[in-house]
Structures are given as structure tokens and as C-alpha cells.
N, C-alpha and C positions, 0 to 999 in steps of 0.2 A: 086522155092526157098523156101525154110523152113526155115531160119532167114535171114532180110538183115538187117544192120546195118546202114543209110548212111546219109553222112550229115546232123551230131551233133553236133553243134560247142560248146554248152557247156555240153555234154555231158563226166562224168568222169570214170563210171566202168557198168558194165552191170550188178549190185547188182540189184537183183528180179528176175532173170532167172535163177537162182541157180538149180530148181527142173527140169529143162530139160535137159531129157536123148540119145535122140535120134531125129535127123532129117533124119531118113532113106528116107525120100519122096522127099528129095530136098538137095541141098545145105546151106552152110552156107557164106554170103559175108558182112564183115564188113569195111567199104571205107570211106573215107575222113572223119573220127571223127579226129579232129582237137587234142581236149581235152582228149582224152580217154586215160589212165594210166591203169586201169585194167579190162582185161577178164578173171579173174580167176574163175568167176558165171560159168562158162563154163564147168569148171573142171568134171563133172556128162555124159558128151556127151559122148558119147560111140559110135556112128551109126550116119555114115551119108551117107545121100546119095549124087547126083551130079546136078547140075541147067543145064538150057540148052545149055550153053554153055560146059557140058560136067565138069565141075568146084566144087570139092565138096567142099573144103575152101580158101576163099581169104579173106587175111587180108591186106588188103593197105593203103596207105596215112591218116597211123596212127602215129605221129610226134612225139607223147610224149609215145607210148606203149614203154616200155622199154623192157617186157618180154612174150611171149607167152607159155614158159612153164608149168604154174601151170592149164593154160586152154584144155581142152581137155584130162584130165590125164587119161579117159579110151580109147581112141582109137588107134586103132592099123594097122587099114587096110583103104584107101580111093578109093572108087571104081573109082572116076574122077580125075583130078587133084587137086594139090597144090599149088597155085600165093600168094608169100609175097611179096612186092613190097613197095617201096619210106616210111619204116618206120627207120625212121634216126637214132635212138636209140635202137632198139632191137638191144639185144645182148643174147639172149639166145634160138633164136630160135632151135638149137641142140636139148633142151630135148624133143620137140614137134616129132622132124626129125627122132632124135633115137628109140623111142615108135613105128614109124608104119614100119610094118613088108613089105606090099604094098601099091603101089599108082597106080591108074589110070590114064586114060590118057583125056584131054579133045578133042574135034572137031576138034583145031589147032592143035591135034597132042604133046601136051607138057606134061608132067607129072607132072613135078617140076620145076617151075621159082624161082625163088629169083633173086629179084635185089634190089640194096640198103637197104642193110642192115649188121649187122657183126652178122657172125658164126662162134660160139664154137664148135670145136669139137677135142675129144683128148686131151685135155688142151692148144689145139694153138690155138690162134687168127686168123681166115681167115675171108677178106672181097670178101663176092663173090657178082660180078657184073654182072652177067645172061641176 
């Protein structure tokens, strides 16, 4: 694992990790921050690699993230998978979806989970439950 984020309850943005560019050695997994409103420090990530579970980002049981788009704005390919999961308020996970070109796949075999959450994409509103 190259970032894990977990169990922050009063944690609000990830301001100070702004200068990291790349986690090509591991994954990145940010879970149960309760408080958390912005990953946009992120935005510089370019590389990542996948954790052992095969997993190169999961952003889950983040209640108050509204948006993962401005975070991650150079990547484009994930060698593992994608798990966004139980974030009741995103609603703009699309720009994050649209930017990468491929995704990997983890150990169970998944690529891309989404569950609980609403995707933009096209200009329609779709809630996908995965």
C-alpha cells in the first residue's frame, strides 16, 4: 500500500500531500473518513500502482466526499482495480471514470465496483448500484 487513508473522524481534506506524484509501488485506499470533504491534494497523482489485493484505488465510506473529480487529474490508466463504495454524496465521480483510458483488474476478479453512489455521465443522472 503507498497511501492508506483510514479511520479519521475528524479529518477534512488531505491539504499537505499536495507534492505527491506517483504511487507506482502500491495502491492507494481511503475508508471510513467520516469528515472528509476534499481530496483534491491529490490532483498531482499521475501512477499508481495496486495493493494486495490486486486494488489500485478505493475510496469508500466517505459520507461527506461530494466529489472525486479534481483529485487524481493526471491519471489515466489503473493497472488493479477501481472500488468506490457507501459515498452517499458523490456525485461526480464520471470525471475521475472518463480520464482513465484502462483499468485493471483485482484477485476477485473485478475491475470496477461502484456501489452507492450517483454517476454523471452524458449529462444524465444514473445511480449505479454494483
Amino acid at each position: 500500500m503507498c497511501l492508506e487513508v483510514l479511520k479519521n473522524d475528524a479529518l477534512l481534506s488531505l491539504d499537505g500531500l499536495g507534492a505527491l506524484a506517483s504511487c507506482a509501488k502500491g495502491g492507494v485506499s481511503i475508508t471510513n473518513n467520516a469528515q472528509l470533504t476534499d481530496i483534491s491534494a491529490l490532483a498531482k497523482v499521475g501512477a499508481l500502482g495496486k495493493d494486495g489485493r490486486g486494488i489500485s484505488l478505493e475510496l469508500s465510506h466517505l459520507p461527506q466526499l461530494a466529489s472525486a473529480g479534481a483529485a487524481f487529474g493526471m491519471l489515466t490508466e489503473l493497472p488493479g482495480a477501481l472500488h468506490m463504495a457507501n459515498n452517499a454524496r458523490m456525485s461526480t465521480p464520471g470525471q475521475l471514470l472518463e480520464r482513465l483510458a484502462s483499468v485493471g483488474a483485482a484477485k476477485d476478479g473485478s475491475s470496477l465496483r461502484l456501489h452507492q453512489l450517483i454517476l454523471y455521465c452524458a449529462q444524465r443522472r444514473l445511480q449505479v448500484r454494483a
